[in-house]
N, C-alpha and C positions, 0 to 999 in steps of 0.2 A: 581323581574322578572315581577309583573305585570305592575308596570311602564312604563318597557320596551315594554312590548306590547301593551301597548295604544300607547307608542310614534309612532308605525308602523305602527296602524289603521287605517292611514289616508288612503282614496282612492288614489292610487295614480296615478292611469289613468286621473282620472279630473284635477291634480296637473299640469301637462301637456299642458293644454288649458287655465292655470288663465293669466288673461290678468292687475292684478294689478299695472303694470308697466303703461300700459296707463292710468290709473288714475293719478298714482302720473305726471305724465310729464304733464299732462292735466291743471291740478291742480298749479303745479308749474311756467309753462309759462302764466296762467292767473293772476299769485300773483308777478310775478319777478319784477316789481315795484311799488314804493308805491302808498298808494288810499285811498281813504275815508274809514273807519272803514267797514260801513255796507257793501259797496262790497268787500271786503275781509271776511267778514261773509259768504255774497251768495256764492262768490267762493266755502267758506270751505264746506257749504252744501252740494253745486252739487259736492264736493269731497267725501263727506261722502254716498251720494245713490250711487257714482259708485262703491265706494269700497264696499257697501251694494249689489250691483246687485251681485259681484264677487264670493261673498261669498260661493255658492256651489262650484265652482271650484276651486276655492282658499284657502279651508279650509287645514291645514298642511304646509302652504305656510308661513316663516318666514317674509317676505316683506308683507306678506295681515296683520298677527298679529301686524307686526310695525305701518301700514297704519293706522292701528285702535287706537292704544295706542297714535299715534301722534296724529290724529284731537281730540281723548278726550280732550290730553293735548291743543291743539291750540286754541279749543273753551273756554276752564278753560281760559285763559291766554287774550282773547282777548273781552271777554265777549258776545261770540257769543249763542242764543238760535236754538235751532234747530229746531224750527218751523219757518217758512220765507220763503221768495221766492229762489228759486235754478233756474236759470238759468243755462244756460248751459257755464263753463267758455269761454272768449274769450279771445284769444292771443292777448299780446301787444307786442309792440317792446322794447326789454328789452333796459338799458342802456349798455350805452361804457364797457366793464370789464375791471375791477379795476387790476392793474397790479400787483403782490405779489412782495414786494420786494426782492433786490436781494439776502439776506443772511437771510434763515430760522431758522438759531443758535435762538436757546431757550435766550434772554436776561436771564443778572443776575439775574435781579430785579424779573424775571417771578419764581413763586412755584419751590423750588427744587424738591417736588413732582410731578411734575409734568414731569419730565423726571429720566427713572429708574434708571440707573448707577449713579443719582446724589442724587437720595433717599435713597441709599445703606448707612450703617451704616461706618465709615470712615474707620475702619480696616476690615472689610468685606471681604471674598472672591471675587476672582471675577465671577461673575455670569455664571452659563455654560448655553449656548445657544444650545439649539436643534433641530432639523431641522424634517418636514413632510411632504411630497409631494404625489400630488396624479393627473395622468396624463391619457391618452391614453384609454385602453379597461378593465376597467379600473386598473392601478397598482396605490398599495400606498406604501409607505415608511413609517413607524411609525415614532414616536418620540424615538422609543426606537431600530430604525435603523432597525427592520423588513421588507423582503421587501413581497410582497401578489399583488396575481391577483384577482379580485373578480370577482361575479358577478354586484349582489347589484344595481338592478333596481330601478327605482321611488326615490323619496328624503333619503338623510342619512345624519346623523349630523357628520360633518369632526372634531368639533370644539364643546364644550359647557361648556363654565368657567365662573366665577365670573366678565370678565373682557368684552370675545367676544363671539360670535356664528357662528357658518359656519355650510353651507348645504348644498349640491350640490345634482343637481336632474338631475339621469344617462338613459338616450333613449337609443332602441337597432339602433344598428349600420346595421346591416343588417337584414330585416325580416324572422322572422322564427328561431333567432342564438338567444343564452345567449349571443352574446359581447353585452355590452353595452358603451357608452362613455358620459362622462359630456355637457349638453346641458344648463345649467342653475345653478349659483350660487348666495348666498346670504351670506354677513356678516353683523350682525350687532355687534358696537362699544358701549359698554353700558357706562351709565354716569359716569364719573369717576371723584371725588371730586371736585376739581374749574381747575379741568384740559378740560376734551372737553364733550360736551353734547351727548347726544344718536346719533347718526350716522347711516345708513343703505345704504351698498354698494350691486348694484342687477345688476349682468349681466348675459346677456341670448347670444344664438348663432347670431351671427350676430349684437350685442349690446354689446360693452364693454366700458360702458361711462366712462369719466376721469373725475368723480363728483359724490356725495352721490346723494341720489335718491332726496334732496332737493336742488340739485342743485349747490351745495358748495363743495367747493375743502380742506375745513379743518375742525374743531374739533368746530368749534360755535364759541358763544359771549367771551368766558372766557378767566381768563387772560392767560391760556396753550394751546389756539386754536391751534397753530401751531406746537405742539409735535403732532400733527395727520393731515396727510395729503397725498393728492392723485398726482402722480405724472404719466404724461401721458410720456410713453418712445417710442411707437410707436402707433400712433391713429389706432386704430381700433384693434390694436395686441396684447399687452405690456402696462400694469398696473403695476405700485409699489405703496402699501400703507403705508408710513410709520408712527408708532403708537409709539413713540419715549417712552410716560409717561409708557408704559409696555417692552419697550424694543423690540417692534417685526418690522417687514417689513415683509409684505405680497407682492407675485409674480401673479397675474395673467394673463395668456396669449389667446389668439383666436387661437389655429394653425389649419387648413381647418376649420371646420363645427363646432369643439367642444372646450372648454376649459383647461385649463392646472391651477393648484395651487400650490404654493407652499409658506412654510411661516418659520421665526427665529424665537423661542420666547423663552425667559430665560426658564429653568427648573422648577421655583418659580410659575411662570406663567403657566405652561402647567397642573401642579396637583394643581392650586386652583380653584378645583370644588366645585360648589354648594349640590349637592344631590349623594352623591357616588353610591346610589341605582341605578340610572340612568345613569350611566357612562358606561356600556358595550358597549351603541351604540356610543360611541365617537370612533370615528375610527381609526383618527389619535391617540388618545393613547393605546385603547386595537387590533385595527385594526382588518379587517374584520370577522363575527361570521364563525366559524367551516362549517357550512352549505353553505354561500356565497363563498368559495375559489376556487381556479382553481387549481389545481396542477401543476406544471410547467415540472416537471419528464413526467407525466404522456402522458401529450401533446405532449411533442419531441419524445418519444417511440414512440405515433400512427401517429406524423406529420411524421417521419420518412419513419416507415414501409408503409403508401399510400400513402406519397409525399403530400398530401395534408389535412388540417383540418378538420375533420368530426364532428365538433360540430353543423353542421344543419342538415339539413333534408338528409336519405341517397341521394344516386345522383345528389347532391347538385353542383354545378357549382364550380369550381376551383378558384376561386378570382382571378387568374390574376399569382400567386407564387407559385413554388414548393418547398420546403423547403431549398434544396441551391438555389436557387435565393433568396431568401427573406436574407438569411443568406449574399450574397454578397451584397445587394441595403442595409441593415445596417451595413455593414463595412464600407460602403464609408463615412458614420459619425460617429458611432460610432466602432474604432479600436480597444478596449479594450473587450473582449467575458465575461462581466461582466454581470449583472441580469439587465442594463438599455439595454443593445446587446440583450438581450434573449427576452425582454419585445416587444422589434420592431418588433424581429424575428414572436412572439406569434402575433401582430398584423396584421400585413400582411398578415397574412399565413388565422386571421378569419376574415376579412377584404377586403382586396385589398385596402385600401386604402394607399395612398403613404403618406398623409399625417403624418400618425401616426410615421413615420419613423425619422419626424422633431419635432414631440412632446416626442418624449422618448431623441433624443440630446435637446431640451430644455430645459426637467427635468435636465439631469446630468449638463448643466450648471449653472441651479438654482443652484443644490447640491453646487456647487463649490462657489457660491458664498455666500449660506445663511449659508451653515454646517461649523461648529467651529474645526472641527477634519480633517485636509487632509485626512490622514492615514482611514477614513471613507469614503470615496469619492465612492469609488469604494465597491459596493456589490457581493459578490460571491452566489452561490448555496451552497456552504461547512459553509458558515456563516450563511443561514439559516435553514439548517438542524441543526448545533450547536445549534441555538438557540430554533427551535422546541424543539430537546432532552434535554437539560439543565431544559426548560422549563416542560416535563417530568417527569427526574427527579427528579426534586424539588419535583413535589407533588406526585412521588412513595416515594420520602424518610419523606414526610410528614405523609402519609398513615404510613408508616412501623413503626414512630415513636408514631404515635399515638396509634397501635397496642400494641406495646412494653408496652407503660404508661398503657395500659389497663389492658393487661397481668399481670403486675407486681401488679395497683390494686389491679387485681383480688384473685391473689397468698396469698397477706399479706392479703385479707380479709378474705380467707381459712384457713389460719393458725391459725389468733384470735381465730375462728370458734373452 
């Protein structure tokens, strides 16, 4: 538990205003092609004070921790001292880009290791893929197909295994409300054998680059470069990353002001954590804490009975929707009155924004395309109340058994007695 509380510690109002992104882009467009040794030194310096100025605001920020752990490594690697001149970097005109050829297929010759289903043992199962998404004000979808509204302000780790790391850091959508909605995410791709080097994908509102934050569209020098790679489906929209050596493809989207995630990743892959201590705040697998949820019953009983969401301030302004209007403007995409119907319905209603209406039919099309089970596609209300109560009582029948053992103990040590 104490783990878990430092992980939260961070400030995360400053979190907010870290500007480490213009470092690296700064950084990158003065190094994007090649140069004499020593100025690619100065470069990395005057990289190293900006990322240094940063550092109050940027402390908790998974893209400032990379920024740091890379120039260590950059200066090790290049024999750069940190004492020297820092200029301030100057943009060149980068060369022509290099065109990727047309078929990404993994050659033979490239590490079986390096792409999952071929690393698989030859009589193996086949590997069941799991699905997470986390969209709008904000709803996630576990891995273990729970669906949750949260609150869940400032940075939360979506993501934290042996392999990747995901973060997303949630602003409120209206002042004065709990909605909040994803303004800012970050993955990063950790080394993985002679398959693709460290990697760090960071996009913000109105930023959704189709390149690691080094400027590269794949997995490095190695011979598995291309089992990981960024695939732009619509600029400025629409992200696929696909990370082939673990089996995943990551979704992310821009729709209005905020972003959309969603990701496949074998079962193998989703429980191999590092430090299970620290695993409560993964959220896509234990999903939102008790304290952070919204209830969704709760909501339609009082959207209901005033027509309108009283999650701000009393005499709050109406957003725009009374409960059936919001209820028809998400029919018109989403026909199914499933928990992605509800999720629109719940945004609208604390919102007004129209937006949100195309980010919840954008989730359930990810579903469709990243989730391995049809028959899953669609979430009900009745499927998550089953699964809160199961989950219940499990641990009433754990209590009750542990009771019993005791009981019985206790019995046969009275009787020795």
């Amino acid at each position: 538990m104490t783990v878990c509380l430092c992980y939260l510690s961070f400030d995360f109002t400053v979190t907010l205003q870290c500007k480490i992104l213009k470092c690296n882009s700064e950084f990158w467009a003065s190094t994007s092609s090649s140069g004499p040794e020593e100025e690619f030194c100065t470069a990395l310096r005057a990289y190293n004070n900006c990322v240094r100025r940063t550092a109050r605001t940027c402390r908790g920020d998974l893209a400032y921790h990379s920024a740091q752990h890379g120039i260590e490594d950059l200066m090790s690697q290049h024999n750069c001292s940190k004492e020297g001149p820092t200029t301030q970097p100057r943009a060149r005109t980068p060369p022509p880009p290099v065109q990727p050829p047309p078929d990404f297929n993994v050659p033979s010759d490239r590490p079986e290791v390096c792409h999952y289903e071929r690393s698989l043992p030859r009589n193996a199962a086949p590997p069941n893929y799991t699905h997470c998404g986390f969209f709008g004000d904000p709803h996630l979808r576990t891995f273990n197909d729970d669906f949750q509204t949260c609150k869940v302000e400032g940075a939360w780790p979506l993501i934290h295994n042996k392999y990747l790391s995901v973060q997303v850091t949630n602003t409120p959508v209206v002042p004065g409300s709990s909605a909040t909605a994803t303004s800012k995410l970050t993955i990063i791709f950790k080394n993985f054998q002679e398959c693709v080097d460290q990697k760090m994908y960071h996009a913000e509102t109105d930023e959704l680059p189709a390149a690691f934050a080094d400027g590269s569209k794949n997995g490095g020098d190695r011979h598995g470069a291309n089992t990981l790679r960024i695939v732009e489906k619509v600029p400025g929209q629409h992200v696929e990353i696909q990370a082939r050596y673990i089996g995943t493809t990551i979704v992310v989207r821009q729709v209005g002001r905020y972003l959309t995630f969603a990701v496949r990743m074998p079962e193998e892959v989703v429980n191999s954590v590092e430090d299970q201590d620290s695993q409560d705040l993964y959220l896509c697998l234990h999903g939102c804490p008790a304290n952070q949820r919204i209830d969704f019953r709760t909501f339609r009983v009082r959207a209901t009975e005033s027509q309108v969401l009283s999650r701000g301030r009393p005499g709050a302004p109406i957003n725009g929707f009374t409960y059936q209007s919001a209820m028809a403007k998400c029919k018109e995409r989403l026909p199914v009155e499933d928990l992605y119907f509800q999720s629109c319905v719940f945004d609208l209603l604390s919102s007004g924004d129209i937006n949100f209406t195309l980010a919840a039919y954008y989730a359930f099309e990810d579903v469709k395309m990243l989730h391995s089970n049809k028959d899953k596609y669609h979430l009900f209300e009745k499927d998550t109340i089953f699964n809160s109560a199961s989950e219940k009582w499990g641990f009433s029948v754990l209590i009750l058994i542990s009771l019993v053992v005791i009981q019985l103990w206790t019995g046969s040590f009275s009787i020795r007695l």
